[in-house]
N, C-alpha and C positions, 0 to 999 in steps of 0.2 A: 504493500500500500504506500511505504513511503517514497517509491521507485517513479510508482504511478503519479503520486503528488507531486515528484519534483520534476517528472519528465514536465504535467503540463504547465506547471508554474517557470519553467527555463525555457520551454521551447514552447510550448500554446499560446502564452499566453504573449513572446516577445518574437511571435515568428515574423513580424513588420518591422519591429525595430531594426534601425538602420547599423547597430554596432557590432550585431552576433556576426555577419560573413566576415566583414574587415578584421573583426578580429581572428578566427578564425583563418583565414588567407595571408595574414601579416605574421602567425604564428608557422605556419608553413612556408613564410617567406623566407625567415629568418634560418630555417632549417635547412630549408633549401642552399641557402647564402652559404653555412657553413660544411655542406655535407662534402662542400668540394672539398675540401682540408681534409676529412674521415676516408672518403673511400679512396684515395692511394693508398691509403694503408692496407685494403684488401688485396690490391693487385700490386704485392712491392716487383716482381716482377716485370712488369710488363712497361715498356718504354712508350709511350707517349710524343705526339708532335708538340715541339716547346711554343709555347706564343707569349713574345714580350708583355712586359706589366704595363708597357705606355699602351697596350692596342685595349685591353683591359681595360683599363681606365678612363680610356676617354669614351667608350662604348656605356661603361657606369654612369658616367659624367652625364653622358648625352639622356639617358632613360631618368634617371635623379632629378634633374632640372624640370625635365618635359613633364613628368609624369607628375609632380608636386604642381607644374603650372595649369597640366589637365583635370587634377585633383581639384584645385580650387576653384577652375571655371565651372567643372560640372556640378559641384556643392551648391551653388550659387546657381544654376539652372535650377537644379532639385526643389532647393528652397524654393525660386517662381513661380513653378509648377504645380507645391505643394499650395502657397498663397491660389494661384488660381483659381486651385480646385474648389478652396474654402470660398473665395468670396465668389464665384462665378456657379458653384450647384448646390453647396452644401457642408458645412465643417465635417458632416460627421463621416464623408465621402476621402479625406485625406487620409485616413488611416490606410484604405485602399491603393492610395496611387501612393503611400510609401511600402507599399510592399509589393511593386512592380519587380519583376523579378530582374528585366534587365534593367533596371537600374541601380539594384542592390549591387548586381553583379560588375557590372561598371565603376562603380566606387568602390568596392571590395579590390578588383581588379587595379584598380589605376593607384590605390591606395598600398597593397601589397607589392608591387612593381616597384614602387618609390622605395620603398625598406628595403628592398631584396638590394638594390642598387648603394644604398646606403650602408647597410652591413656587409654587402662585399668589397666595397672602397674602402671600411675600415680595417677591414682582416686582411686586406690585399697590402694595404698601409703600413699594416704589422706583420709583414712576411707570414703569412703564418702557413699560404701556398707554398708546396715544391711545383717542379715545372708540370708535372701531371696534375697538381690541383690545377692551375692555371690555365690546363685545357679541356679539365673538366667544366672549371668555370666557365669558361668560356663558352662552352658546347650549352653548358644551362642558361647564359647570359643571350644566344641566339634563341635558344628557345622562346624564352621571356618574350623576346622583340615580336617574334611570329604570334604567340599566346596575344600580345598585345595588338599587333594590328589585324586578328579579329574581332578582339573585344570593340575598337575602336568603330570598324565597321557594323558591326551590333548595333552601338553607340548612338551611330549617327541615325541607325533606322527607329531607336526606340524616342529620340529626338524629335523626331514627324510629326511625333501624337503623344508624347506626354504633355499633360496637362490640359490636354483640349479638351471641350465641353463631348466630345462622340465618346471620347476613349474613355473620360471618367464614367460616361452612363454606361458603358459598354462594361466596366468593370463593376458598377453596382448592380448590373443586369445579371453581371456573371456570378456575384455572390448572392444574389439574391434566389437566385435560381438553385441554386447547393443548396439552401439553409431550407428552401421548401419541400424540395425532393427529399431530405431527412424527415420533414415533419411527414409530407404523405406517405412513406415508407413507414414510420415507426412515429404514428401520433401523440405515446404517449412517452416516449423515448428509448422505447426497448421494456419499458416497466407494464406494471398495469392498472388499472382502474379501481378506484379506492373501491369500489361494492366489491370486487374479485374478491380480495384478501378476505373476508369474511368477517364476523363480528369476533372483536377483539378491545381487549382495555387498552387505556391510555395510559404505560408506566412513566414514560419522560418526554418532557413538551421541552422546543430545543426555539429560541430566540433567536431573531437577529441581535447583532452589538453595535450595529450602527445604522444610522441613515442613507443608506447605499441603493444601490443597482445590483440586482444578482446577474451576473456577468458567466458566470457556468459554474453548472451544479456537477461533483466528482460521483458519479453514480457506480462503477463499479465499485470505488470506496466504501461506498455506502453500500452495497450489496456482499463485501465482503466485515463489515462489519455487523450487519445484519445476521449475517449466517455464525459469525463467531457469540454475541450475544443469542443466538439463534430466538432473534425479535421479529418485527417486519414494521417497517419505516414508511408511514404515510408522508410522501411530500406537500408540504400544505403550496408552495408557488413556483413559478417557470421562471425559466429564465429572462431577462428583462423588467421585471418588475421591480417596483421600488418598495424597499422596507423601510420600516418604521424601528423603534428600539422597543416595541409591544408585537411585530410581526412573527407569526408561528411559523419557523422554517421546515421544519419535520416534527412529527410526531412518533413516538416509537412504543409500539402496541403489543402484548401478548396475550395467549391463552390465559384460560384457569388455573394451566396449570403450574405458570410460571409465573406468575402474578407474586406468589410468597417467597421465591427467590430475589426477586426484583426489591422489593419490600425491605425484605432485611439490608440489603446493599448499603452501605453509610455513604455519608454525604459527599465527601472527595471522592468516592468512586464515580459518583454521580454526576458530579461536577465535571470530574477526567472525562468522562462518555459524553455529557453534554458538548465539551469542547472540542472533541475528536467528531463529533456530526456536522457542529457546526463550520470546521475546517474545511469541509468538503463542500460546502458553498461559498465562491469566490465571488467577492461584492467589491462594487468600484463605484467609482461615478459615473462613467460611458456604459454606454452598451457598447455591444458588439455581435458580429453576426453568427456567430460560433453558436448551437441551440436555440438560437432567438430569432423566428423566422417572421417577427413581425418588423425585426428592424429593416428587413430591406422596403418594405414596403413604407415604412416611415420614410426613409430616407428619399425614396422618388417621391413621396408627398411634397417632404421639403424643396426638394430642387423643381419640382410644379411650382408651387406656390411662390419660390423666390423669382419664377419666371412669369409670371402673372403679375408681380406688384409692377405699381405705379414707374419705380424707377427704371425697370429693364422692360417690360411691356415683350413679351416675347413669347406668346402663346404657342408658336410651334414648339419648345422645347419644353412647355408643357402639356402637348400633346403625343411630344416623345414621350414622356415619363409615363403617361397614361398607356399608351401602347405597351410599354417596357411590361408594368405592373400585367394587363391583359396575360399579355405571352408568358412571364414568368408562372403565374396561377395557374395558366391550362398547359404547359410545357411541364411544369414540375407535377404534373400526377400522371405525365407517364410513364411507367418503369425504366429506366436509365439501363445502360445495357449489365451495368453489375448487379443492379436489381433482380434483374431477368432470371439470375440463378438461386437469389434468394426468396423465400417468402416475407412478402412485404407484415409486418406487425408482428415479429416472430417477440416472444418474449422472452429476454434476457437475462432482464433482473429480476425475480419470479417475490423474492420479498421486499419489493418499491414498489409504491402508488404514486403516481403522478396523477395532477387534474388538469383534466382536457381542453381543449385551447378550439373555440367555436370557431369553424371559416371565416363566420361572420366578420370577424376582427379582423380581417384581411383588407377587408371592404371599410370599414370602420377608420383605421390606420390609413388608408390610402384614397381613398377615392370618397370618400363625404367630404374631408378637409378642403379638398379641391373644389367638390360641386359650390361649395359655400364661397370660397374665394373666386372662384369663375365663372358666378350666376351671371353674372352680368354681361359676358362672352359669350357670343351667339356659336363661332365656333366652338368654345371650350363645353359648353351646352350638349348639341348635336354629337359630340364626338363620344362623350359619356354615355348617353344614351345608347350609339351602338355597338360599344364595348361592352356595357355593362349587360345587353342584349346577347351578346356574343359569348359571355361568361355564363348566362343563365338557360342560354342554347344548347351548348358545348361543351360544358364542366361535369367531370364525372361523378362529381361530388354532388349528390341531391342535394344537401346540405347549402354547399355553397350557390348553388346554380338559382334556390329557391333564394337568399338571401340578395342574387345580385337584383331580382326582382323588387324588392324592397327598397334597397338601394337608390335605387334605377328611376323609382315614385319621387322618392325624397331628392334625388340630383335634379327630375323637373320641376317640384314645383320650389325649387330653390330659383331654378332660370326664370319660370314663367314669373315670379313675383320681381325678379329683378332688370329682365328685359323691359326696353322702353318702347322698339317696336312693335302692334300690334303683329303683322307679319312673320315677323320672328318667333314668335310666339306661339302665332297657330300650324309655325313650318316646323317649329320645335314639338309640339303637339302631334303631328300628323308623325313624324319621325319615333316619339316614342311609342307610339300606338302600333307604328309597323311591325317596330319588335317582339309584338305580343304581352304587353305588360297591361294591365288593368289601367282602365284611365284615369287619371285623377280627378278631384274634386275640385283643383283651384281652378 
């Protein structure tokens, strides 16, 4: 369990952060720099083509310089790119475009190059080469060069489209789209449904300790802690929700028959077990899209809505979002091809209860907040209508497809009230009726 905690708390949870490759890559630079020293010594043997220390050097010189000047120009791209994102779709959207793969790779890259070059000018400095180091150096100091002007070519293509308004929807489309296909696969997260578990006592009620965001719940944790108190752990909330310092984060339940073992247990035990469940919900202040498959849909809300205000007036790019949202909801319920070999809702965690997460909130999170801010757009209007048509057409989810109905009422008589044309109004009218939706009252 504590293997499990620390993978995701080092790697889950900072797989964006911009520090794990460089460092990483700068720790095998240095290796690298010095390995040329080590392996002559495996081959004393074997004579070598000698190559002067000046041809060395100045090849160091030349990668050192450049790659420090490449380092800080693309730093300063990065940072632009990351500003873009925030003020042009949406803050909560940067986390995404900092964890563009070539770009982590390209600063890892250009940032490693610089040290390898730097620690082999100093150990070249201090003789520490025989003339076999020196061509082994050498032989790795070409490599570098070619490693490098791929990277560079990489570079310049992930440069086209970082920070653009397509490329960041393109990457909140593409997490959005994972975060859903998990919920549709496994609704309840692999666990199951508080009536499953059967009637059971309430021996330890588990708090949050702060004012947070549940940011991801450690469930096989919690399933193997379950099986060793051999209890079974009702999750009281999902991931993304915000607690209070009164919020019930699990509850942990048994039979009769274990009810008087429980009982006698003294209070530091109690305490210990308490803090060991609640370790296993990791709370922050952000969400994130990791189990939380309402934030993507929040997030095209936002970048809707900041493209609708007054200052940018830019309804096609909130007509993007609406599309996005569409395709992501009916793309993600159907089986993905790794799906295909599993059964979808299989149960995992056989002593977790989780509570169920209505489609509705899909709708709710994304597309009301809109119909409200873009009543007054005759396009933003008509377009909801036959999306939300198109959802309640074509969703395999009874659940959802009935809800986009609902929806779908409430998105017109938000327009009809806020339209100024009569026209408009009654072409708004005639469009949602096409759909099949009941007509409204207003």
């Amino acid at each position: 369990m504590f293997l499990i905690r620390l993978w995701n708390r080092l790697w889950l949870e900072r797989r964006n952060k911009l520090w794990v490759l460089p460092a990483l890559n700068s720790a095998a630079a240095v290796l690298l720099a010095l390995a040329a020293a080590w392996v002559p010594a495996l081959l004393p043997q074997m004579q070598l083509p000698v190559i002067a220390p000046e041809t060395l050097e100045s090849l160091l010189t030349v990668i050192a310089s450049s790659m420090l000047a490449v380092t800080t120009f693309s730093l300063s791209i990065m940072v632009s790119a990351f500003a873009s994102a925030s003020s042009g779709v949406t803050p909560r959207a940067t986390e995404l475009v900092m964890g563009d793969e070539g770009t982590r790779s390209a600063i890892a890259n250009f940032l490693s190059a610089f040290i390898y070059a730097l620690v082999a000018q100093i150990a070249l400095g201090l003789k520490i080469y025989g003339d076999n180091g020196r061509f082994i150096l050498f032989v790795g100091t070409l490599c570098v060069l070619a490693w490098l002007v791929l990277t560079l070519l990489r570079w310049v293509k992930t440069l086209s489209s970082l920070g653009r308004l397509s490329n960041t929807l393109r990457r909140i489309e593409d997490a959005t789209l994972l975060c859903l296909r998990a919920y549709w696969s496994e609704p309840l997260m692999g666990a199951q449904a508080p009536e499953a578990l059967g009637a059971c006592q309430t021996v330890l009620r588990v708090t949050a300790r702060d004012v947070l965001l549940v940011r991801r719940i450690e469930l096989p944790t919690l399933q193997a802690l379950a099986q060793e108190w051999e209890c079974v752990i009702h999750i009281r909330i999902r991931p993304g929700q915000l607690c209070s310092l009164e919020t019930v984060l699990a509850d942990l339940c048994v039979d009769a028959s274990a009810r008087q073992a429980w009982a006698d247990l003294d209070a530091s035990t109690r305490q210990e077990r308490s803090r060991r469940v609640a370790a296993c919900f990791q709370l922050d202040a952000e969400r994130t899209f990791d189990q939380d498959p309402r934030f993507g849909m929040l997030v095209l809300r936002e970048a809707a809505q900041r493209a609708l205000s007054a200052a940018i007036n830019d309804p096609g790019t909130a007509i993007a979002c609406l599309n996005i949202m569409t395709r992501s909801l009916l793309k993600s319920q159907i089986p993905s091809a790794e799906q295909a070999f599993t059964r979808c809702g299989d149960i995992r965690f056989d002593r977790l209860s989780v509570p169920a997460l209505a489609p509705q909130e899909f709708l709710i999170d994304g597309f009301d907040p809109v119909a409200r801010d873009g009543a007054a757009s005759f396009e933003i209007a008509v377009k909801m209508q036959k999306l939300l048509g198109m959802l309640a057409q074509e969703s395999p989810s009874r659940e959802l497809a009935l809800a986009a109905g609902r929806h779908a009422v409430f998105a017109y008589e938000c327009a009809a009230q806020a339209l100024v044309q009569a026209n408009d109004v009654q072409e708004l009218k005639r469009v949602h009726q096409a759909q099949g939706f009941e007509k409204s009252t207003v």
